[in-house]
C-alpha positions in Angstrom: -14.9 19.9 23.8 -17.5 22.0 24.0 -20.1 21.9 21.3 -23.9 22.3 21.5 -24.2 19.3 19.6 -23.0 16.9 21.9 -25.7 17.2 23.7 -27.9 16.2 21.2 -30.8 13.2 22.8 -29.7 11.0 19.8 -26.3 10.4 20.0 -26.3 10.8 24.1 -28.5 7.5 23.7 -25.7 5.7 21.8 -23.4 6.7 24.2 -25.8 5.1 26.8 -26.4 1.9 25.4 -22.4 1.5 25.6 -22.4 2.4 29.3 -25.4 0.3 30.3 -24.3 -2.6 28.9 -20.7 -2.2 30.1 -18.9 -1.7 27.4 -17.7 2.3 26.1 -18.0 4.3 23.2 -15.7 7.3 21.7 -16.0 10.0 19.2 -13.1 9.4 17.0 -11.4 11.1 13.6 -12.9 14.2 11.8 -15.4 15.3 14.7 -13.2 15.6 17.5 -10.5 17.1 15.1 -12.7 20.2 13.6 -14.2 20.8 16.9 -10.9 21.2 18.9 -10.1 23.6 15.4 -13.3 25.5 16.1 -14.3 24.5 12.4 -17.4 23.1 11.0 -18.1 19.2 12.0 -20.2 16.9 10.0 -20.5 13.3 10.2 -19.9 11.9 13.4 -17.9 9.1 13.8 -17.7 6.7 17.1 -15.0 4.1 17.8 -15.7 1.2 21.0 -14.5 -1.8 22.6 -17.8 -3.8 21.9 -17.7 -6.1 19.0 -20.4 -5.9 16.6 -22.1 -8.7 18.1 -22.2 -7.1 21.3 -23.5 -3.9 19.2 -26.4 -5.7 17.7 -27.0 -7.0 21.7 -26.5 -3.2 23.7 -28.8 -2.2 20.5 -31.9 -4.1 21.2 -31.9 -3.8 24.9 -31.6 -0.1 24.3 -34.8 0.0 21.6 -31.7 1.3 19.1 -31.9 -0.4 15.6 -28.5 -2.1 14.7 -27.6 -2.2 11.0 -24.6 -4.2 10.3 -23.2 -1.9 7.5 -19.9 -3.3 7.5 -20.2 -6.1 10.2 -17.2 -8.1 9.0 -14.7 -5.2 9.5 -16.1 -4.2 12.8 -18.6 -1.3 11.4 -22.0 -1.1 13.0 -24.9 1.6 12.1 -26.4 2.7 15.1 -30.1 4.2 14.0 -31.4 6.2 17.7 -34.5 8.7 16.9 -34.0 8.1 13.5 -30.7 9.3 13.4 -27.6 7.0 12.2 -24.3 7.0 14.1 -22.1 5.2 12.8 -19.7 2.8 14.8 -16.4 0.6 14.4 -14.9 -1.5 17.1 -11.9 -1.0 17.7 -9.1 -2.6 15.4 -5.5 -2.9 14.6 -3.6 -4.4 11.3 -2.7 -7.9 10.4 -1.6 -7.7 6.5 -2.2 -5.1 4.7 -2.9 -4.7 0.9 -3.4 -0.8 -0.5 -6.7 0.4 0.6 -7.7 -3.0 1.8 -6.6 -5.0 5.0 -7.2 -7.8 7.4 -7.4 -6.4 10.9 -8.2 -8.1 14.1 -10.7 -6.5 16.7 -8.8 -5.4 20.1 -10.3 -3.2 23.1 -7.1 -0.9 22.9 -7.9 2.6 21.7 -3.8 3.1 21.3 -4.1 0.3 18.6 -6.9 1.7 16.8 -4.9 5.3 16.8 -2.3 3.7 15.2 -3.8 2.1 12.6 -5.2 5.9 11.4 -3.7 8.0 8.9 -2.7 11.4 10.2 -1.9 12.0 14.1 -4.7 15.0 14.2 -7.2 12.0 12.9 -6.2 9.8 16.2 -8.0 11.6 19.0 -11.3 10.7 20.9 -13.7 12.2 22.9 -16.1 10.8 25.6 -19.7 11.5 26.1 -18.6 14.7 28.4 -16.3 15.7 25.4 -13.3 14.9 27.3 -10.2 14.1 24.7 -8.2 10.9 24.6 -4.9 11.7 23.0 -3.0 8.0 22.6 -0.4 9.2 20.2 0.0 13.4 21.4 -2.0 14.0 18.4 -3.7 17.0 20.1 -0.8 19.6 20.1 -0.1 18.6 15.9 -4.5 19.3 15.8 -3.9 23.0 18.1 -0.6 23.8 15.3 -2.6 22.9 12.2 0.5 20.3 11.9 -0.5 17.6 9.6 1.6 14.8 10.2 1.4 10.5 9.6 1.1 8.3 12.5 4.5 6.5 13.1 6.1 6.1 10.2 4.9 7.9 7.2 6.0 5.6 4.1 4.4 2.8 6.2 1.3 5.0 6.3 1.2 5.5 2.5 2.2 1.7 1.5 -1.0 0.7 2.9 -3.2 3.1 1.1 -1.0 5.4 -1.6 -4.1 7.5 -1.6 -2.7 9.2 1.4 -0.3 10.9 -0.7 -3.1 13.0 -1.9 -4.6 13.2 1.7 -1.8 14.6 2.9 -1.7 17.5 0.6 -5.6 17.6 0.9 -5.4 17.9 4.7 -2.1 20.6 4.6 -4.5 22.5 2.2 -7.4 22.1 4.5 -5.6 22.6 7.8 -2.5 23.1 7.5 -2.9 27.3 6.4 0.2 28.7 5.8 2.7 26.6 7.7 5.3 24.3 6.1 4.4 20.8 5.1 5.9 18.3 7.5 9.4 17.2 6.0 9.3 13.8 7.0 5.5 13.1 4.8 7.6 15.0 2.3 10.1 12.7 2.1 8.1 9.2 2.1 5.9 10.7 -0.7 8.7 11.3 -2.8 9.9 7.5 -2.2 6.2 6.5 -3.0 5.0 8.2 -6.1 5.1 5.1 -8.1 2.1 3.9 -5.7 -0.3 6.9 -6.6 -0.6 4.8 -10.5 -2.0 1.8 -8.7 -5.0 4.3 -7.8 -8.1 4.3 -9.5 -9.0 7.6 -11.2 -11.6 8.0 -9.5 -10.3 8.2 -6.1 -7.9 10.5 -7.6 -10.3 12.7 -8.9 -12.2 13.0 -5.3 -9.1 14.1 -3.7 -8.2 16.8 -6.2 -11.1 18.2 -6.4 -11.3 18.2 -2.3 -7.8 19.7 -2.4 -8.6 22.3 -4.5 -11.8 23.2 -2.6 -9.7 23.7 0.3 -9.7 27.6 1.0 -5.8 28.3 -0.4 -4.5 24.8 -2.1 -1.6 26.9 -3.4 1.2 25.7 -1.2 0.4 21.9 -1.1 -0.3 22.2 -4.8 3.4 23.6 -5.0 4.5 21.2 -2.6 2.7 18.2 -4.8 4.6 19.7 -8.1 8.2 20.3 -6.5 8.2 16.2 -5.3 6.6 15.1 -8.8 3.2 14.0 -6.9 1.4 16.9 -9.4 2.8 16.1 -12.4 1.8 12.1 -11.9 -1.9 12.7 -11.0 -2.3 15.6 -13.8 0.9 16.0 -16.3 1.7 19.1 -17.8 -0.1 21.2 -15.2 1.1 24.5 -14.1 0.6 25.9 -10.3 2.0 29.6 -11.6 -1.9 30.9 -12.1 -3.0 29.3 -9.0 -1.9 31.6 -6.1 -2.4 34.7 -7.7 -6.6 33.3 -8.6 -6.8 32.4 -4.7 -5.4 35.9 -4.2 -8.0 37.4 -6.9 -11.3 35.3 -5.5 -10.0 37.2 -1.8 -10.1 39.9 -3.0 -13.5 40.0 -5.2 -15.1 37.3 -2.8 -15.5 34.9 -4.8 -15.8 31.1 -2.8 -13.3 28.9 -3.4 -14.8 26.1 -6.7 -12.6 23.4 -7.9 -13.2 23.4 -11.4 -11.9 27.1 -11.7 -8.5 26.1 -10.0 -8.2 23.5 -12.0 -8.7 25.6 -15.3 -5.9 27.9 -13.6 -4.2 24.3 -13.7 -4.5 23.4 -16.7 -3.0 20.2 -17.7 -3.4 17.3 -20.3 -6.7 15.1 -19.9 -7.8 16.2 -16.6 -11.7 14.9 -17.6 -10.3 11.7 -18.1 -7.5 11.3 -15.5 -9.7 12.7 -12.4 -12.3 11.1 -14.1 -14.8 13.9 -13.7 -18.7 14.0 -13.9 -20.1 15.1 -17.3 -21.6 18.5 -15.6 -17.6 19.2 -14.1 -16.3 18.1 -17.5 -18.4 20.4 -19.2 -18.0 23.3 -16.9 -13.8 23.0 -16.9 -14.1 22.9 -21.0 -16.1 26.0 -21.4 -13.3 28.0 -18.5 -10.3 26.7 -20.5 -11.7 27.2 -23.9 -12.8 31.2 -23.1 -9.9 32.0 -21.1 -7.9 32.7 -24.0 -10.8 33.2 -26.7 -11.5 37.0 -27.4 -14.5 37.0 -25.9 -15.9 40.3 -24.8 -17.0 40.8 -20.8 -20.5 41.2 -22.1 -20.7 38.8 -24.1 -19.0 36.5 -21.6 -22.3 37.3 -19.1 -24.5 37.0 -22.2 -23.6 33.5 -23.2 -22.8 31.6 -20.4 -24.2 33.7 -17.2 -22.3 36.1 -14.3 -21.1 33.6 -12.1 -19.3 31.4 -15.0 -18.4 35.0 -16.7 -16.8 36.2 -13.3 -14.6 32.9 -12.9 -13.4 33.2 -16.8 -12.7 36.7 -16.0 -10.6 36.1 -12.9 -8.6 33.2 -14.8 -7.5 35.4 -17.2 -6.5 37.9 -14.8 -4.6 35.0 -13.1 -2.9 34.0 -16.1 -1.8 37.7 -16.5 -0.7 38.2 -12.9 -2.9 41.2 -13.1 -6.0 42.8 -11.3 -9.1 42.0 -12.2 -11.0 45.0 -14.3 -13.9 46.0 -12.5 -15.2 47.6 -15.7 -14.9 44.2 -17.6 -17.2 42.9 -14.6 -19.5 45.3 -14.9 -19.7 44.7 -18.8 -20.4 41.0 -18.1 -22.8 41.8 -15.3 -24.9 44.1 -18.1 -24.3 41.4 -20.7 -25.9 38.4 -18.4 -28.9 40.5 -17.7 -29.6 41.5 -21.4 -32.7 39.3 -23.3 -32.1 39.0 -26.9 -35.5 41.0 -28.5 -35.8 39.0 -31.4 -37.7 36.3 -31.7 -37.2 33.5 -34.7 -40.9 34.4 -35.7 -40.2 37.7 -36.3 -37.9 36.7 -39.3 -40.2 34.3 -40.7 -41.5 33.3 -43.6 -38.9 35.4 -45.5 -36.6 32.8 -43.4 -36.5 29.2 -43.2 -34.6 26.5 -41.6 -31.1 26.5 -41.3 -30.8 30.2 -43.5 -33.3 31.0 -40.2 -30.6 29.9 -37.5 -27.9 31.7 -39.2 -29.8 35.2 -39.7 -30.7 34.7 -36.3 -27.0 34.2 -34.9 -26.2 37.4 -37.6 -28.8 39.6 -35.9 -27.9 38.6 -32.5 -23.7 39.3 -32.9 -24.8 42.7 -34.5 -26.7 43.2 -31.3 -24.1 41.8 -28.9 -21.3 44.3 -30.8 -23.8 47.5 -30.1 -23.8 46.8 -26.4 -27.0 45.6 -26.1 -28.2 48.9 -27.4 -29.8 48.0 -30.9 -33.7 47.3 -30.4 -35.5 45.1 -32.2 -37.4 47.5 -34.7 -33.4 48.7 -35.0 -32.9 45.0 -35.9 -35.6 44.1 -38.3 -35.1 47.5 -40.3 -31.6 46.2 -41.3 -32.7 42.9 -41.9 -32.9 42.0 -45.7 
């Protein structure tokens, strides 16, 4: 690898401590992963042969503050120029129960790889960003081929949330390949396991799958082995592909809550257990996609950018272009300011007979376009 910020002071000093005290530390996971992919990479993860006792030790002789973040399990946070890294020891299965496990610590990287989800997820890099491959991960990473390590319904037996990772990751990396038969297969032999999960895990994943740049084909791989219709029943991928097609062509970045209006299904605020602001947002797309509201007074009432999406679902539902004009009309309608003002109808209006000359005046305004003024407004006012 070759990445400017490996070089970074902070996290050379981590890798420092290891050597002087004898011991060795890795980049593991999601960081060595994106950068052999040439795509962003965020949090950076490091795996070692030290135990965490041996952490807190190489720490202090290094002037590195140790936090023992998850101790027990082998997880050490590594705090060098105020910046945290964020370190396991390396570990392999005993028992495990779902998400949870007991593992035992080892100094073999091999059993650490195979203790990891996906075989693109099991490669590590040293301080010179030389990759360790254990499993032959690295040609699945270079093919965007998202496959389990060993064998996949073992895989999803100790976590069933990987059933949604899977999709998630295909979606993320996978572009427009075919899913991996075999993860297929053991997802379709494990779908009971996906109602152990709590919702909100659920939730997470979907909305991360449908983040991904195209989720269409693992969304349509998810609804052909039943996984779609467990984790959101009654939803319908038909709208899906042709929105992703619609947002390339306007775009538009790729947002969650719109694909999962194009969705649709029954419940989704309760069974992805969404926030009150994503809740709110998915009920005003699915109640105007097929409410006769105009373009303009789409960009009136709710803004351009939640105007736009409404305007490309219904496209989507139609299997149609999107109408310029209609965006246009909802750009003209989101800049428009209402000229009347509840004082200027008062004291011939009061209270609630106030609000609902108000709402009067302003649909009378709406229907001219935005062209009435507000002398225009008050003369027809009784």
């Amino acid at each position: 690898m070759d990445a400017p910020w490996l070089a970074a002071a902070p996290l050379q000093a981590v890798f420092a401590a290891f050597r002087d005290a004898g011991h060795r530390a890795w980049l593991v996971g999601g960081a060595v992963r994106n950068a052999v992919l040439g795509e962003p990479v965020g949090d950076l993860d490091l795996a070692t042969d030290a135990t965490p006792q041996q952490m807190t030790q190489l720490a202090r002789a290094a002037g590195i503050k140790a936090v023992p973040t998850g101790a027990d399990h082998g997880t050490m946070t590594l705090v060098a120029d105020g910046v945290p890294h964020e370190v396991t020891t390396f570990r392999r299965d005993v028992e495990t129960f779902g998400r949870r496990a007991t593992v035992e610590f080892t100094r073999e990287m091999a059993e650490d790889a195979r203790r990891r989800d996906f075989t693109m997820n099991a490669l590590y890099a040293d301080a010179d960003g030389v990759v360790i491959d254990p499993l032959g991960g690295l040609p699945d990473a270079l093919a965007r081929r998202v496959r389990f390590v060993g064998d996949a319904g073992q895989r999803i037996v100790e976590d069933y949330l990987r059933i949604l990772r899977f999709f998630r990751f295909h979606a993320q990396y996978g572009g427009d390949r075919g899913i991996d038969a075999d993860g297929l297969a053991a997802v379709a032999d494990n779908l009971d396991g996906l109602d152990s999960l709590a919702r909100e895990r659920v939730g997470t994943e979907m909305r991360r799958l449908l983040a991904a740049p195209d989720p269409a084909l693992a969304i349509a791989a998810m609804a052909q082995v039943g996984a779609l219709a467990r984790v959101l029943p009654g939803a319908d991928m038909r709208a899906l592909a042709p929105l992703v097609h619609l947002e390339d062509q306007t775009g538009t970045p790729p947002e969650s809550m719109r694909r999962l209006a194009a969705l649709g299904g029954e419940a989704p605020r309760e069974r992805l257990r969404l926030s009150n602001a994503d809740g709110a947002r998915l009920d005003l797309l699915r109640g105007e996609v097929g409410a006769p509201t105009g373009p303009a007074a789409l960009g009136y009432r709710h803004g351009l950018s939640s105007a736009r999406d409404i305007l490309l679902l219904r496209a989507a539902m139609l299997e149609g272009p999107l109408d310029v004009a209609a965006l246009d009309a909802a750009s003209i309608g989101a800049e428009a300011v209402f000229p009347i003002k509840a004082r200027d109808l008062m004291p011939q209006h009061q209270g609630a007979a106030l609000g609902a000359r108000l709402k009067t005046l302003e649909e009378r305004w709406i229907a001219s376009g935005f062209a009435l003024t507000r002398q225009e407004l008050l003369e027809g006012t009784p």
